[in-house]
Residue frames as a rotation matrix with the C-alpha (Angstrom) as fourth column:
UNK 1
-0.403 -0.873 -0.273 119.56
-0.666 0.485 -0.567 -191.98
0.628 -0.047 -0.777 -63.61
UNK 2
0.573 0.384 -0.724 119.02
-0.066 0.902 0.426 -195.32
0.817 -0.197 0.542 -61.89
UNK 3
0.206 -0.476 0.855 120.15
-0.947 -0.316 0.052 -194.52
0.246 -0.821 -0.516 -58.16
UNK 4
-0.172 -0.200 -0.965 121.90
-0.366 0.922 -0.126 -198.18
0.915 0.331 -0.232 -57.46
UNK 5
0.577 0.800 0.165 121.30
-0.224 -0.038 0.974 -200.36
0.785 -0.599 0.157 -54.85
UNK 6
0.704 -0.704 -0.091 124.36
0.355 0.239 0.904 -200.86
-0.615 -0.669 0.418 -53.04
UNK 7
0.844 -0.528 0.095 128.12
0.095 -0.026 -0.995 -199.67
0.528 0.849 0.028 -54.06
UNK 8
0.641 -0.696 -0.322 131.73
0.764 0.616 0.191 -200.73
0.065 -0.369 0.927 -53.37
UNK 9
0.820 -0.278 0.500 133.77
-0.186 -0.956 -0.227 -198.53
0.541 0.094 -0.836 -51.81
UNK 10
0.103 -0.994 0.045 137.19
-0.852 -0.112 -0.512 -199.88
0.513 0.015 -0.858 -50.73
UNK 11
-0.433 0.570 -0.698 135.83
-0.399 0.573 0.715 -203.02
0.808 0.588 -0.021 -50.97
UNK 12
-0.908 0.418 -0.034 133.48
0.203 0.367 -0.908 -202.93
-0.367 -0.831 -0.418 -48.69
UNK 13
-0.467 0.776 0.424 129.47
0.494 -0.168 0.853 -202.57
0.733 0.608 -0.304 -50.19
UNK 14
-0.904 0.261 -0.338 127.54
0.221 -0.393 -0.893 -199.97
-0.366 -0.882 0.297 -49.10
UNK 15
-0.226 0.934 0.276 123.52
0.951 0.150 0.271 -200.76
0.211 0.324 -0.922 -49.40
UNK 16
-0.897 0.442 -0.027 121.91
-0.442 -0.892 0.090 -197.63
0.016 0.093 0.996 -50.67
UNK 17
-0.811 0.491 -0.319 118.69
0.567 0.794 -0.218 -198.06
0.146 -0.358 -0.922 -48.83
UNK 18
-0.074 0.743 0.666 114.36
0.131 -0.655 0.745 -196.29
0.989 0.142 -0.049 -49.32
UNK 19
-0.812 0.140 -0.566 113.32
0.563 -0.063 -0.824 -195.39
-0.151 -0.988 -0.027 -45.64
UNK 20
-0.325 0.811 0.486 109.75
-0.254 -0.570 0.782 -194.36
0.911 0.131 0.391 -45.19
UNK 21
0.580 0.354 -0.733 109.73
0.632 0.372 0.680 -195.88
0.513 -0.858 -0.008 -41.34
UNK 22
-0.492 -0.751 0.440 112.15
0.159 -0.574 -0.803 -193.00
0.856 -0.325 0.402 -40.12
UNK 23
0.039 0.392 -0.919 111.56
0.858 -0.485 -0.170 -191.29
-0.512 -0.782 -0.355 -36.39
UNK 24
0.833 0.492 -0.252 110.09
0.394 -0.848 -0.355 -187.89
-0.388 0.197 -0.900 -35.90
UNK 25
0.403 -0.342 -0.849 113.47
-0.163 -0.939 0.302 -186.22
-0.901 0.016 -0.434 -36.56
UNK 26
-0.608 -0.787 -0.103 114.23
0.071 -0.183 0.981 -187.56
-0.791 0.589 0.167 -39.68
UNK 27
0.507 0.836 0.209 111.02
0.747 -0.306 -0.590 -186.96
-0.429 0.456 -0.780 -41.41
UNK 28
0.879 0.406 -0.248 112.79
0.385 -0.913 -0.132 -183.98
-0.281 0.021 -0.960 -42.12
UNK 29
-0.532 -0.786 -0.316 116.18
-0.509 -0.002 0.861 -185.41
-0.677 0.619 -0.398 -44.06
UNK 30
0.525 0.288 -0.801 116.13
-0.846 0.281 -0.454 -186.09
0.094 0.915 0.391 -47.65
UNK 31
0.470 -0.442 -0.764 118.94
0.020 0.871 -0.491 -189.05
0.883 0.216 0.418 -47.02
UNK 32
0.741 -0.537 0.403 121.06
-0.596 -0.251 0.762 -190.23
-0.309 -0.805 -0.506 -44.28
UNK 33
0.041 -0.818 -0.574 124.81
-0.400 0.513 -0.759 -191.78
0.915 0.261 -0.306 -44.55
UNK 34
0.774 -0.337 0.536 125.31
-0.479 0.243 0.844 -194.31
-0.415 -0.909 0.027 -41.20
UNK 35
0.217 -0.843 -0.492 128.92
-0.834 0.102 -0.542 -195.43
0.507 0.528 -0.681 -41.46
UNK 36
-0.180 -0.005 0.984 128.48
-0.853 0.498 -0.154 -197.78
-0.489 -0.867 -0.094 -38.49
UNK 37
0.065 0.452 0.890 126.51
-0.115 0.889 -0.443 -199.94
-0.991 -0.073 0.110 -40.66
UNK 38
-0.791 -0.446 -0.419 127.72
-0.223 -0.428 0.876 -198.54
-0.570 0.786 0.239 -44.13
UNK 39
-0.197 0.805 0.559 124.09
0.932 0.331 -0.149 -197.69
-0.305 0.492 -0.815 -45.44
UNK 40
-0.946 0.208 0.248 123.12
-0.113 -0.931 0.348 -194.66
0.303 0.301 0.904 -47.59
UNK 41
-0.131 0.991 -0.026 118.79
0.868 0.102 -0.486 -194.08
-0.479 -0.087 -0.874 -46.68
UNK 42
-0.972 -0.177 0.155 116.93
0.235 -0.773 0.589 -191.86
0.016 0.609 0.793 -49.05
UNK 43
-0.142 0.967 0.213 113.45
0.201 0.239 -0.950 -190.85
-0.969 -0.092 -0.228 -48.38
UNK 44
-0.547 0.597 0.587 110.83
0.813 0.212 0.542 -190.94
0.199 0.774 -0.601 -50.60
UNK 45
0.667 0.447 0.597 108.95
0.210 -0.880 0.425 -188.07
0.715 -0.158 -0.681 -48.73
UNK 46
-0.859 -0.363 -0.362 110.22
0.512 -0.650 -0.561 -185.35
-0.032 -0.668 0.744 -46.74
UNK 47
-0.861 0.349 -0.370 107.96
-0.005 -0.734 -0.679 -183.20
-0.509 -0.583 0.634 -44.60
UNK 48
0.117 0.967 0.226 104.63
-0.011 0.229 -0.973 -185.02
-0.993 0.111 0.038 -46.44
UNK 49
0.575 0.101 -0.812 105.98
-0.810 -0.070 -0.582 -184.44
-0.116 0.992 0.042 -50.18
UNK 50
0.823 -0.388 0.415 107.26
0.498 0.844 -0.200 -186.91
-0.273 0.372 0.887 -52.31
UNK 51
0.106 -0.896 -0.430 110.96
-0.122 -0.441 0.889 -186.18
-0.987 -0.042 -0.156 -52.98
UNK 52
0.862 0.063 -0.502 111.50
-0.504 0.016 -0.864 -186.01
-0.046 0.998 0.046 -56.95
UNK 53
0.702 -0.688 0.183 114.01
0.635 0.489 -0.598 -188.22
0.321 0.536 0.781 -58.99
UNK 54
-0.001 -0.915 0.405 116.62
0.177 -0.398 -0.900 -185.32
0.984 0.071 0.162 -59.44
UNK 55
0.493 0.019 0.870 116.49
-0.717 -0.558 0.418 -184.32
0.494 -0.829 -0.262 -55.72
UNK 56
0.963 0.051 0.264 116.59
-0.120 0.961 0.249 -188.12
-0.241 -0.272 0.932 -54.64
UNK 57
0.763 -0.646 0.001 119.63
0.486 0.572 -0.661 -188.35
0.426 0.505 0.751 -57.02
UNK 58
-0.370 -0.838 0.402 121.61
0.027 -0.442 -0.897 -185.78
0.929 -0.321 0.186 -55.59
UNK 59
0.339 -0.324 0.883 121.10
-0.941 -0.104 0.323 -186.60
-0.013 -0.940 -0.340 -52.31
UNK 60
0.897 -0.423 0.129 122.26
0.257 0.736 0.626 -189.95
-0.360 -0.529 0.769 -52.96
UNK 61
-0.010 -0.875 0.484 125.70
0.521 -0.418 -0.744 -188.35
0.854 0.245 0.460 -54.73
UNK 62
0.500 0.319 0.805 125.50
-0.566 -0.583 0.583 -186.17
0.656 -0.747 -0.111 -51.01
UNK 63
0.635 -0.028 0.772 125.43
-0.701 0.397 0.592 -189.03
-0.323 -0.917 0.232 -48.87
UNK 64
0.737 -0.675 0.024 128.09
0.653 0.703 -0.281 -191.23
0.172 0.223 0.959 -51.09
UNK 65
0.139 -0.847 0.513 130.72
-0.248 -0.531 -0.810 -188.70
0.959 -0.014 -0.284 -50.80
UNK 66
0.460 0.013 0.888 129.63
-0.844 -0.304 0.442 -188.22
0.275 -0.953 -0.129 -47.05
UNK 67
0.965 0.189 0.181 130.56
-0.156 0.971 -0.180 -192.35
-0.210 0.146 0.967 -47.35
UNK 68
0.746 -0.573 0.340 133.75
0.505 0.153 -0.849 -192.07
0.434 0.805 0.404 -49.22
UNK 69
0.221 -0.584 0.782 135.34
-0.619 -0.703 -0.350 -189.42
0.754 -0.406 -0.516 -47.04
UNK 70
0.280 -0.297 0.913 134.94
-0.931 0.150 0.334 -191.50
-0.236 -0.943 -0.234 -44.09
UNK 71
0.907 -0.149 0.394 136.07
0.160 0.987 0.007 -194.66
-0.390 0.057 0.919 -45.56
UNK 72
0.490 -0.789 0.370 139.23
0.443 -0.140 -0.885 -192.29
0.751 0.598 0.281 -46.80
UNK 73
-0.272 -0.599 -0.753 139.75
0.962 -0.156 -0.223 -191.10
0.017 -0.785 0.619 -43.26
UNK 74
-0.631 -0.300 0.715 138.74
0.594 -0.780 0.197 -187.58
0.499 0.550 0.670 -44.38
UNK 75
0.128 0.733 -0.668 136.61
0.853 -0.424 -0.303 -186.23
-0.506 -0.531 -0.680 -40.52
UNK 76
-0.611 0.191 -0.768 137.16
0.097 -0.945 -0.312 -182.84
-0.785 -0.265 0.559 -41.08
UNK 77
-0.836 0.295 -0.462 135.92
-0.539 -0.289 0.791 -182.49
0.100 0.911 0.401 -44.91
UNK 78
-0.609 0.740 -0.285 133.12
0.582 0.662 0.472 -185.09
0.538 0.122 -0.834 -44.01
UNK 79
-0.106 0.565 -0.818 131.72
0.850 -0.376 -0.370 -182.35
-0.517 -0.734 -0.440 -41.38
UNK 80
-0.802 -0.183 -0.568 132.00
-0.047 -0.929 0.366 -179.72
-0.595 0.321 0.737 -44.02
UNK 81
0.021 0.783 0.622 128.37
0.709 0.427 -0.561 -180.03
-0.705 0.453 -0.547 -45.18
UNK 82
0.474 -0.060 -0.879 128.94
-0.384 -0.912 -0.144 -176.78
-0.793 0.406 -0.455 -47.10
UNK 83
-0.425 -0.475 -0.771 131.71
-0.881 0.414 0.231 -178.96
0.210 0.777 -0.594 -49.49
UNK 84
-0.499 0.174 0.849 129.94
0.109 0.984 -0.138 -181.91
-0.860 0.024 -0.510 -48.83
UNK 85
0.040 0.958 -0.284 127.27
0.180 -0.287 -0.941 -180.29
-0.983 -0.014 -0.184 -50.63
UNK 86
0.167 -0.323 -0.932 129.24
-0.970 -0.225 -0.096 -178.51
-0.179 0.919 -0.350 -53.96
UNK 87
-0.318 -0.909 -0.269 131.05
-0.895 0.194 0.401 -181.67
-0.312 0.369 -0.875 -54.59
UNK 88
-0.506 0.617 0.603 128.22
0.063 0.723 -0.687 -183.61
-0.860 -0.310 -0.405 -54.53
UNK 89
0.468 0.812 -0.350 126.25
0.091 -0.438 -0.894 -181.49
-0.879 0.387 -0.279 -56.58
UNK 90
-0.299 -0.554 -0.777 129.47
-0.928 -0.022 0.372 -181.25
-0.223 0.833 -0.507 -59.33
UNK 91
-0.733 -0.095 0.673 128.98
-0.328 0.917 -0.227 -184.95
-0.596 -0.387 -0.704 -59.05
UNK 92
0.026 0.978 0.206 125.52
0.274 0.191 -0.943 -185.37
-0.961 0.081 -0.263 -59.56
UNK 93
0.333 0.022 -0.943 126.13
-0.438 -0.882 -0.175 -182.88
-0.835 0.472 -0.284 -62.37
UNK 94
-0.180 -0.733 -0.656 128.96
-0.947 -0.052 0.318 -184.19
-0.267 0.678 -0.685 -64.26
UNK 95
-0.929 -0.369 -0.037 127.73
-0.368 0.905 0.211 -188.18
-0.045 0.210 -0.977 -64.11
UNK 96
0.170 0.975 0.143 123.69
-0.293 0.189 -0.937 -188.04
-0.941 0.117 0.318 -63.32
UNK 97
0.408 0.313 -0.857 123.19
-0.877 -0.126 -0.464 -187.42
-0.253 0.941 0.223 -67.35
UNK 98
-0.223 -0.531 -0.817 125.26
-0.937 0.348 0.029 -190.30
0.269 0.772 -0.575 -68.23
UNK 99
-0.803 0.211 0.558 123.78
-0.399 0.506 -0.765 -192.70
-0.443 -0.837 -0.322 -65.60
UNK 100
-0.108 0.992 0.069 120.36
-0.714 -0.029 -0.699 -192.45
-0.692 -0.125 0.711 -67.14
């Protein structure tokens, strides 16, 4: 699938953005969601490896939800990395293939 570069979420655009200048502590996420500035970041490496396609993709289905909740108001479920995680991954699942 073609991870996109930016996507509209109650119309407002959030830029889905590569990060390979990160500080030390994110070396060591695969993506981050800042709502401040409504950007998704996805690395390319984590901890020296290159991150693969399908990994990449579902963390950016990860960090949109993580996006989507808080632009629906939804704190508590947005701190629930545990369901952040499944519903992502159904996600990733049920629309990756059709993306591609």
């Amino acid at each position: 699938m073609t991870i996109p570069q930016s996507v509209q979420l109650l119309g407002v655009t959030v830029s889905v953005l590569p990060y390979d200048q990160v500080t030390k502590t994110e070396k060591k996420q695969l993506g981050l969601s800042r709502f401040s500035d409504k950007t998704i970041w996805l690395a390319d490496k984590c901890r020296g490896k290159a991150v693969s396609q399908q990994l990449k993709e579902h963390t950016f289905f990860h960090e949109l939800l993580h996006q989507a909740l808080d632009s629906a108001g939804y704190t508590e479920q947005n701190g629930d990395e545990q369901f952040v995680d499944l519903v992502s991954g159904l996600l990733h699942q049920a629309l990756g293939p059709h993306m591609r």
